[in-house]
C-alpha positions as a Markdown table, in Angstrom:
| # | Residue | x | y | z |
|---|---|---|---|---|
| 1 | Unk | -7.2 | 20.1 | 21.0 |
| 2 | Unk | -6.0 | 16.6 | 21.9 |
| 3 | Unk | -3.6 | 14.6 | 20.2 |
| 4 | Unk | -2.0 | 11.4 | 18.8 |
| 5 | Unk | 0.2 | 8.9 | 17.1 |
| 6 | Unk | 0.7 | 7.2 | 14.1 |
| 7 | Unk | 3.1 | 4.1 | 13.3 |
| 8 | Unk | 4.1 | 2.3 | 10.7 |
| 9 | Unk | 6.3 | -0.9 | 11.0 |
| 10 | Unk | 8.3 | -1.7 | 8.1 |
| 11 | Unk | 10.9 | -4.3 | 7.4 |
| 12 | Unk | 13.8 | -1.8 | 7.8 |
| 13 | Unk | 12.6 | 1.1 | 9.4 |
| 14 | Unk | 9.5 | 2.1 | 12.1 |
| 15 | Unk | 8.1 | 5.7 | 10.9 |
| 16 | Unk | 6.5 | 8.1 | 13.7 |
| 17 | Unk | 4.1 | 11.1 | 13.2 |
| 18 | Unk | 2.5 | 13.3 | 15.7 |
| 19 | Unk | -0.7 | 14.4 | 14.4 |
| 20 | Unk | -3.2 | 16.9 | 16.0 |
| 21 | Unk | -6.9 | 15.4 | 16.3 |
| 22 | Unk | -8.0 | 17.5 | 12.4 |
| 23 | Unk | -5.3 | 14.9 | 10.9 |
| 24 | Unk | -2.9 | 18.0 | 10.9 |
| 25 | Unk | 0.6 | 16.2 | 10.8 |
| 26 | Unk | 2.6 | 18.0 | 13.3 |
| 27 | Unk | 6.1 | 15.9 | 13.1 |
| 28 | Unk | 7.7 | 12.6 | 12.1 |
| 29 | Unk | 10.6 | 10.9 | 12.5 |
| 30 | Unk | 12.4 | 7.3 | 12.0 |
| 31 | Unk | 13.4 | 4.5 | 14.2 |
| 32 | Unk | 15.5 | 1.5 | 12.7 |
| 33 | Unk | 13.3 | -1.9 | 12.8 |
| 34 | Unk | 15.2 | -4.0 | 15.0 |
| 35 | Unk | 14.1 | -7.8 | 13.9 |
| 36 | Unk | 16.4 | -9.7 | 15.8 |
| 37 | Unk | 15.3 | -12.4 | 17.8 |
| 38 | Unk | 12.3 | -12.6 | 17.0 |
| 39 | Unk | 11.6 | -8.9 | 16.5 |
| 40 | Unk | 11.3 | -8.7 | 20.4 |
| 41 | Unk | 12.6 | -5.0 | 20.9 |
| 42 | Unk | 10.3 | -3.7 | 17.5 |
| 43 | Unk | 7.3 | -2.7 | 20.2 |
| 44 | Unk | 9.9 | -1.1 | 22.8 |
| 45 | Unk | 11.7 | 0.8 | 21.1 |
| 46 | Unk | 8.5 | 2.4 | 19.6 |
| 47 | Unk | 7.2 | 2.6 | 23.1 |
| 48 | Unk | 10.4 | 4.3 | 24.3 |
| 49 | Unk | 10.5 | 6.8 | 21.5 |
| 50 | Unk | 7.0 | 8.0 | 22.2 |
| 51 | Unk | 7.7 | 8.5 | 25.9 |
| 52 | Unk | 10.8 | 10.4 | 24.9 |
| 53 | Unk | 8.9 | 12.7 | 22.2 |
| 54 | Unk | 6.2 | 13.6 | 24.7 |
| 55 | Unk | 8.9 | 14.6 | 27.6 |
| 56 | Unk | 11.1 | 16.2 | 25.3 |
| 57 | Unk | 8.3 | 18.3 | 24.1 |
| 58 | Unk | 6.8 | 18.5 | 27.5 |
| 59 | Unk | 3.7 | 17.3 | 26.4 |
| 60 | Unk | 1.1 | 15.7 | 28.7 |
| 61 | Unk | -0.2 | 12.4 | 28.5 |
| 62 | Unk | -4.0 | 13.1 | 28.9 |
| 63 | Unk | -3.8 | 14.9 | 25.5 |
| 64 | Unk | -3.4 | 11.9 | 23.7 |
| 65 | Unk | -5.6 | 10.1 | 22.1 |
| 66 | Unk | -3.5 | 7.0 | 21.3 |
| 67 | Unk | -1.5 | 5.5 | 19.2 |
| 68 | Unk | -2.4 | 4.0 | 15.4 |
| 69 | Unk | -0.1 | 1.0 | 14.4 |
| 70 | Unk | 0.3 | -0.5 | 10.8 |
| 71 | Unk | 2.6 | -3.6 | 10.5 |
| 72 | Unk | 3.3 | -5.7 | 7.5 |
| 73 | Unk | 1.2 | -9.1 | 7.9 |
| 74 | Unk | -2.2 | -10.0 | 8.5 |
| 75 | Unk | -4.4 | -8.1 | 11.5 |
| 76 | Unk | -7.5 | -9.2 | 13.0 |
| 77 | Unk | -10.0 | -6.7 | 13.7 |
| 78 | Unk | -9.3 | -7.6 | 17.4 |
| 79 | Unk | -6.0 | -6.1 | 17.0 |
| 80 | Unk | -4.4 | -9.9 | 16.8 |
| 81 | Unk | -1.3 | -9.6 | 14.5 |
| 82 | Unk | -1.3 | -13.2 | 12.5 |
| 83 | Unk | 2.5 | -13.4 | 11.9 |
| 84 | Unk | 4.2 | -10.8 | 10.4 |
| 85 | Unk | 7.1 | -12.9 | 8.4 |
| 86 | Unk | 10.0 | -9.8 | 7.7 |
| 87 | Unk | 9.6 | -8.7 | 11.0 |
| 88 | Unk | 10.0 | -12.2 | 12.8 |
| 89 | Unk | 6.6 | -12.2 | 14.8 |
| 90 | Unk | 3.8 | -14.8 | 15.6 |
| 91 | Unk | 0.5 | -14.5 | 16.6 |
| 92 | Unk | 0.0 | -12.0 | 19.4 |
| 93 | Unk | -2.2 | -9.3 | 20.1 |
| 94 | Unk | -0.6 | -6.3 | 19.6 |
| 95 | Unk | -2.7 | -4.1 | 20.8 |
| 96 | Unk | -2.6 | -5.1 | 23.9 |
| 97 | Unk | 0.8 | -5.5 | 24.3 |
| 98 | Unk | 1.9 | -2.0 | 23.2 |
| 99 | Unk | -1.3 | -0.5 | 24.9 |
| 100 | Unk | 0.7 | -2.1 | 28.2 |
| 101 | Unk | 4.2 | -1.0 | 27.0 |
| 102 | Unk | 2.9 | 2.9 | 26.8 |
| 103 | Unk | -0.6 | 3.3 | 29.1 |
| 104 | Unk | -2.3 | 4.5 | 25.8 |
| 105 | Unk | -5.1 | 3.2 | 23.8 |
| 106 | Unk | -3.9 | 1.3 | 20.5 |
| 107 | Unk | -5.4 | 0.3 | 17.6 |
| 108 | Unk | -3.8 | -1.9 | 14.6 |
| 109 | Unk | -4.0 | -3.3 | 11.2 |
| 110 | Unk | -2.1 | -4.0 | 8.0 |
| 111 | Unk | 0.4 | -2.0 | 6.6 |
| 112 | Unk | -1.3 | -1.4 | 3.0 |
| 113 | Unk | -4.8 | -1.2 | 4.3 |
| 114 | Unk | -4.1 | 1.5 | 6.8 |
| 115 | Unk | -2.2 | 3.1 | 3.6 |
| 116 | Unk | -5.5 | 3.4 | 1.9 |
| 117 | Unk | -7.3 | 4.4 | 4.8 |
| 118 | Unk | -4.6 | 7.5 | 4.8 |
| 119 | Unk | -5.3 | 8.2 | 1.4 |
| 120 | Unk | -8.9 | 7.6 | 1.6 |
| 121 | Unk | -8.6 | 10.1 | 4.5 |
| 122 | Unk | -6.4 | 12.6 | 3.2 |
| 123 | Unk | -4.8 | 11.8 | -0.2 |
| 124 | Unk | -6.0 | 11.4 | -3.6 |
| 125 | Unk | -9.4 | 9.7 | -2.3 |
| 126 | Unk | -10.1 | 12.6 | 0.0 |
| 127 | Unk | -13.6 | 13.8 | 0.1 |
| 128 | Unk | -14.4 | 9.6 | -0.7 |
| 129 | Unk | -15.9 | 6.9 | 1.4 |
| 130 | Unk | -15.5 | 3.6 | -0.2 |
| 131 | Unk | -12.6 | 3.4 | -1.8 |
| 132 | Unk | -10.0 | 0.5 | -3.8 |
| 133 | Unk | -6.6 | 1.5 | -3.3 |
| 134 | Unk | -3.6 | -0.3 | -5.1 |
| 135 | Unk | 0.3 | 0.6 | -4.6 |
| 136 | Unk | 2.2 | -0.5 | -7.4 |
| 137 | Unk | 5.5 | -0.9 | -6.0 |
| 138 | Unk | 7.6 | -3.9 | -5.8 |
| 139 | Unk | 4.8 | -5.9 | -5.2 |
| 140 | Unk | 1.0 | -5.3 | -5.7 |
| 141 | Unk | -0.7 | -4.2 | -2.4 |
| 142 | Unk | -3.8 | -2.5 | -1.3 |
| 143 | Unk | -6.4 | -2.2 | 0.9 |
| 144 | Unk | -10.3 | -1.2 | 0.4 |
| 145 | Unk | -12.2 | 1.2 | 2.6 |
| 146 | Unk | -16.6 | 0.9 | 3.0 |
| 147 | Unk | -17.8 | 3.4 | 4.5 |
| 148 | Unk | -15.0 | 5.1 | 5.8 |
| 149 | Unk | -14.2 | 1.8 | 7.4 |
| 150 | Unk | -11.4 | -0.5 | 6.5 |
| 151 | Unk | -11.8 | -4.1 | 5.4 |
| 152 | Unk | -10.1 | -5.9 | 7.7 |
| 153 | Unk | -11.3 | -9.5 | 6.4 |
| 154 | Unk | -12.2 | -12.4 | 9.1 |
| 155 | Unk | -8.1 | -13.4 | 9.1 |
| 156 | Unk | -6.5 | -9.8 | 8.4 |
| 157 | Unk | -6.2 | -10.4 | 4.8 |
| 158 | Unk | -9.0 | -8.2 | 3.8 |
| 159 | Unk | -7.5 | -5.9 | 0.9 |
| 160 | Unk | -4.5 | -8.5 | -0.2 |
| 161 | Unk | -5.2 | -7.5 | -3.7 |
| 162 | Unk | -2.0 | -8.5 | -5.2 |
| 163 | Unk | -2.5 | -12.1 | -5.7 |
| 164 | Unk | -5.7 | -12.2 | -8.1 |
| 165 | Unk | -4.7 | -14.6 | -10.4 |
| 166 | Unk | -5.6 | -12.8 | -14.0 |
| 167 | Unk | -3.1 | -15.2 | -15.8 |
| 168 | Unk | -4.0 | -19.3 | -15.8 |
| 169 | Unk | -1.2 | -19.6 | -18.7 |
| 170 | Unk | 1.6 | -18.3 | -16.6 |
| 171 | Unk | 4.7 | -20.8 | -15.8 |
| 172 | Unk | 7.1 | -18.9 | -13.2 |
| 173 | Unk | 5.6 | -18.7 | -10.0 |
| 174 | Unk | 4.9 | -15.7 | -7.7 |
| 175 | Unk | 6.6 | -15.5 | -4.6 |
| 176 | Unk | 3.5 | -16.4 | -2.9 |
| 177 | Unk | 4.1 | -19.7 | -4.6 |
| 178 | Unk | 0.7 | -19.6 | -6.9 |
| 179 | Unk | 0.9 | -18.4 | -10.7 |
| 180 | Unk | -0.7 | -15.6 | -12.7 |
| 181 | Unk | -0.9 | -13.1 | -9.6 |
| 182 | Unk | -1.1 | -9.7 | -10.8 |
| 183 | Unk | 1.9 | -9.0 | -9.1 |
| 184 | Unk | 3.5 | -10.5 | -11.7 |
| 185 | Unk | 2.9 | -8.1 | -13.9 |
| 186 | Unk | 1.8 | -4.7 | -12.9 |
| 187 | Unk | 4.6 | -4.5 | -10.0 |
| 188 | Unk | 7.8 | -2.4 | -10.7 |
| 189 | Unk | 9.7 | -6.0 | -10.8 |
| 190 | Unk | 6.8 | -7.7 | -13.0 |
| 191 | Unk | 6.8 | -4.5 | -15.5 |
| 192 | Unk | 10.7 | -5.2 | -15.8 |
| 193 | Unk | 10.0 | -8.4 | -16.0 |
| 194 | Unk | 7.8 | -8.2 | -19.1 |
| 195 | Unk | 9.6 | -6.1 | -21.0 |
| 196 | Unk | 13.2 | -8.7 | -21.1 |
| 197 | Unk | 10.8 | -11.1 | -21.9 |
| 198 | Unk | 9.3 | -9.0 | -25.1 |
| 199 | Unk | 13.2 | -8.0 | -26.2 |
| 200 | Unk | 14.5 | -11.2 | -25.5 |
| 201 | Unk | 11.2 | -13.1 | -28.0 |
| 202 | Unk | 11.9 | -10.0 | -30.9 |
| 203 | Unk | 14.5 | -8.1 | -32.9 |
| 204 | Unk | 12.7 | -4.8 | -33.3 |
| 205 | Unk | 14.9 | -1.8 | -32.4 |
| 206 | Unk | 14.3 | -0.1 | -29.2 |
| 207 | Unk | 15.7 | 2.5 | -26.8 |
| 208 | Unk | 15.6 | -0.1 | -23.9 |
| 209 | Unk | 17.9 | -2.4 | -25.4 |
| 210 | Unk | 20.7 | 0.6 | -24.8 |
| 211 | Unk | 19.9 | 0.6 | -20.9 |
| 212 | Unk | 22.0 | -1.4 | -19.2 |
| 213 | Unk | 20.2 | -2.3 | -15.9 |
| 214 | Unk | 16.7 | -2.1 | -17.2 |
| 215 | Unk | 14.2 | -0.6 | -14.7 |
| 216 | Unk | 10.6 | 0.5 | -14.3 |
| 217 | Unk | 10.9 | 4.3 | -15.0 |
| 218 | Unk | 13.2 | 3.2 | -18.2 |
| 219 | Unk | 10.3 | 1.4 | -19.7 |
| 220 | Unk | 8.1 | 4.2 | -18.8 |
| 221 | Unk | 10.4 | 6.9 | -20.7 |
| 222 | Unk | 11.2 | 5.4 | -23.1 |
| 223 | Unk | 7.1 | 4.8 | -24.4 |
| 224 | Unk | 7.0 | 8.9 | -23.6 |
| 225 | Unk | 9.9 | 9.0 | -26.2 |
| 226 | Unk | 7.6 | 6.9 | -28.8 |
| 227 | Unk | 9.8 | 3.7 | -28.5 |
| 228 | Unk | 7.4 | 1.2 | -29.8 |
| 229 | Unk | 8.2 | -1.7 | -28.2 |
| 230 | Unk | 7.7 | 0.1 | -24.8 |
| 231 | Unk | 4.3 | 1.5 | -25.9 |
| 232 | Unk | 3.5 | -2.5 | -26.3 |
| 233 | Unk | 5.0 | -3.5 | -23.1 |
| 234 | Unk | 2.9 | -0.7 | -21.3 |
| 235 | Unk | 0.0 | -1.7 | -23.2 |
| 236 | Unk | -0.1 | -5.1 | -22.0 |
| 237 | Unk | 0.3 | -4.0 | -18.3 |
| 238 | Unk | -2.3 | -1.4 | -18.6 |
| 239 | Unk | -4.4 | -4.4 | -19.9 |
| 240 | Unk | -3.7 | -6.8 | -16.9 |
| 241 | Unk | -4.3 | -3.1 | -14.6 |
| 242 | Unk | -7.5 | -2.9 | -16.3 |
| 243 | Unk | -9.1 | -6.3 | -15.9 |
| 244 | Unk | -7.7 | -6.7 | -12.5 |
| 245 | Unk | -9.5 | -3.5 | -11.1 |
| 246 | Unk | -12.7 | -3.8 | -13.1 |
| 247 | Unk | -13.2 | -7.1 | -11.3 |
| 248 | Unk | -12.4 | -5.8 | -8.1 |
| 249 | Unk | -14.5 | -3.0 | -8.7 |
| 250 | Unk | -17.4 | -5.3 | -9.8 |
| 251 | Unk | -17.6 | -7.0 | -6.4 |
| 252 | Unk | -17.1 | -3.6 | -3.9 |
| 253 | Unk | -19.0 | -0.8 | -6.8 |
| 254 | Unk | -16.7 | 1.8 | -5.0 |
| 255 | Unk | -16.7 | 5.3 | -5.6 |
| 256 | Unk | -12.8 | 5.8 | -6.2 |
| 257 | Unk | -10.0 | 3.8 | -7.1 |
| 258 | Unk | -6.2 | 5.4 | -6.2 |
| 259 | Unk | -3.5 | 4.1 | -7.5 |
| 260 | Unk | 0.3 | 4.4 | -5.2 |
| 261 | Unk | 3.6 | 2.7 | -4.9 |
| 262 | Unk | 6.5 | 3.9 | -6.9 |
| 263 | Unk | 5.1 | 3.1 | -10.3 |
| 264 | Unk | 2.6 | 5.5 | -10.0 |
| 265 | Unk | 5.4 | 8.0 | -10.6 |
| 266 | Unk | 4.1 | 7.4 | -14.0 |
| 267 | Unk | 1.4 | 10.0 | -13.7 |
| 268 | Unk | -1.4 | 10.8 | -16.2 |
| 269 | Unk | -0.6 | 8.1 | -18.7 |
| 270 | Unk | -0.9 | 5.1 | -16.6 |
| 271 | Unk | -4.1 | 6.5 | -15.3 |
| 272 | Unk | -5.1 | 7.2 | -18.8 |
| 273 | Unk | -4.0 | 3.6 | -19.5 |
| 274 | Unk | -5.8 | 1.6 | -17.0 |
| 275 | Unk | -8.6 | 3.5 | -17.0 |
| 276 | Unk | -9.1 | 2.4 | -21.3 |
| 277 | Unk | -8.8 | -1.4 | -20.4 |
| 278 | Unk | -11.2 | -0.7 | -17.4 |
| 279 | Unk | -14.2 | 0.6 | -19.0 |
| 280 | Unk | -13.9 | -2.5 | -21.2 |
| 281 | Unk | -14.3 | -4.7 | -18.4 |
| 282 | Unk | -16.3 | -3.2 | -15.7 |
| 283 | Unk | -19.9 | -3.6 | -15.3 |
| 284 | Unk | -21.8 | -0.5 | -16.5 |
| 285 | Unk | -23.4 | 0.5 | -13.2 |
| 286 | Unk | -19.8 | 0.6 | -11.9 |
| 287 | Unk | -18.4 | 2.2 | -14.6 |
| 288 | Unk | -18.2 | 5.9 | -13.2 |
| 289 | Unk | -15.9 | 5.4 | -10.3 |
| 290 | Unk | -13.3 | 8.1 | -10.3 |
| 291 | Unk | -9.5 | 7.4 | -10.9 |
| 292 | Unk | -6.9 | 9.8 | -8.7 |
| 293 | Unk | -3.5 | 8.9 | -7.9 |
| 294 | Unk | -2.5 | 8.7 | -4.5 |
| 295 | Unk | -0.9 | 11.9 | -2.7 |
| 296 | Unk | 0.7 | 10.6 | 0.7 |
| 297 | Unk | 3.7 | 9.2 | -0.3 |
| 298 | Unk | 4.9 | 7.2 | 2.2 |
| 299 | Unk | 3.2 | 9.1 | 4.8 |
| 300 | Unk | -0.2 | 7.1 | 3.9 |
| 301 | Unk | 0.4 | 4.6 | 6.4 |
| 302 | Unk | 0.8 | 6.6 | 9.5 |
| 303 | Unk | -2.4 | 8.9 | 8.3 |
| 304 | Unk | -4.2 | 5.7 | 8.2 |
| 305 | Unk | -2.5 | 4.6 | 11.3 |
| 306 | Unk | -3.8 | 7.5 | 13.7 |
| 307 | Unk | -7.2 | 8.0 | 11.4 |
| 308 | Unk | -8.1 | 4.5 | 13.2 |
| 309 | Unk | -7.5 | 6.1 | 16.9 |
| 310 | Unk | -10.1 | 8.7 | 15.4 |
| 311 | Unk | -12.8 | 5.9 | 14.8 |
């Protein structure tokens, strides 16, 4: 049995797991994401932490495989990291470099496209080879797997879901500076976001207007509770979910679409939700792709991360 390594870089912490070669996840632990100066001691410090798990555990090196990496910006299918913004890099090959830094083979790529490769791989699009995933979190992210391979893009954007603009009406911008990104409105913050704007434009009675700092899972329990306005507010995102997807779906025809992040939470009635606006949408050839909701938590990306030492 040999072994590996999966990584994934966020903007406050670095997450480890030691996986056998099945995808068996053996351990995991946490390193702080050090971005000062430039984000310089990110790669060490993960390269240190390896070196100490495997003498600590007395492990040698020629069982391992390598180590998967998933960081929060674009990546090139050469393993060429085109600036990662929260974590204070450039463009650099990163492969390379923390191939150096640890005399093991690496292999990199995004953040949310390595997510859905772990789910695609062992989550809720298990047993899947093309796949659409999209984590609803604070953002909109996602990444798509063909064939078992992920789209990487020709720049490293391949996946970047979040930004379909599915609203030409919209006035406030997104943070990527463009207007009518899905993110605006099928995000934790953009589901928030809708439903002040629906209380402040109305008088009609509803539970939400009790809850002082107004959140996601609020708007969400309140519909369960038969608060009307909140069924509307639901109903609109499950609209903008709907459209969004079907359009994706009409250009890839995969065979499952997973839906993640924190908003997920939601369970059977968002899927039930999206998957009513879909079918209006989606073109009829694609209309049987399965629905699952994602199962890795935030474990996805490191699956995904050591799946790509795999291939």
């Amino acid at each position: 049995m040999r072994y590996g390594f999966g990584v994934d870089v966020g903007g406050t912490t670095v997450k480890l797991a030691y996986f056998a070669e099945d995808g068996t996840l053996l351990d995991k632990w946490e390193l702080p994401t050090r971005t000062a100066e430039g984000g310089r001691a990110i790669l060490p410090d993960i390269a240190a932490s390896v070196e100490a798990y495997l003498q600590r555990r007395s492990i040698p090196r020629r069982q391992i495989m390598g180590i998967g990496i998933g960081v929060p910006g674009p990546v090139r299918s050469d393993g060429t990291v085109n600036r990662c913004i929260n974590l204070g890099w450039g463009v650099f090959n990163i492969e390379k470099e923390l191939s150096r830094l640890t005399g093991f083979p690496v292999k990199a790529g995004n953040d949310a496209t390595l997510a859905a490769l772990g789910e695609c791989w062992k989550g809720g699009g298990q047993g899947y080879d093309t796949m659409v995933f999209a984590t609803l979190g604070t953002g909109v992210g996602g990444g798509i797997v063909i064939g078992g391979k992920v789209l990487y893009g020709t720049h490293g954007a391949g996946g970047e879901i979040g930004h379909m603009v599915i609203n030409r009406k919209e006035r406030q911008a997104c943070g990527c500076g463009n207007r009518g990104c899905v993110e605006q409105y099928c995000s934790a913050t953009g589901i928030v976001r809708l439903a002040k704007e629906y209380l402040e434009n109305c008088d009609t009675p509803s539970l939400l207007r009790n809850v002082e700092n107004l959140t996601c899972k609020a708007v969400f329990d309140a519909a369960a509770a038969g608060d009307s306005p909140a069924k509307e507010i639901l109903e609109q995102v499950y609209a903008y979910l709907g459209e969004f997807l079907a359009n994706i779906c009409n250009v890839i025809d995969p065979e499952a679409v997973v839906l993640g992040g924190g908003v997920s939470k939601a369970g059977i009635p968002l899927l039930e939700g999206v998957q009513r606006h879909f079918q209006k949408h989606v073109f009829h050839a694609v209309a049987p792709v399965h629905f699952a909701l994602a199962t890795l938590g935030n474990d996805a990306g490191t699956y995904g991360a050591f799946k790509l030492i795999k291939e």
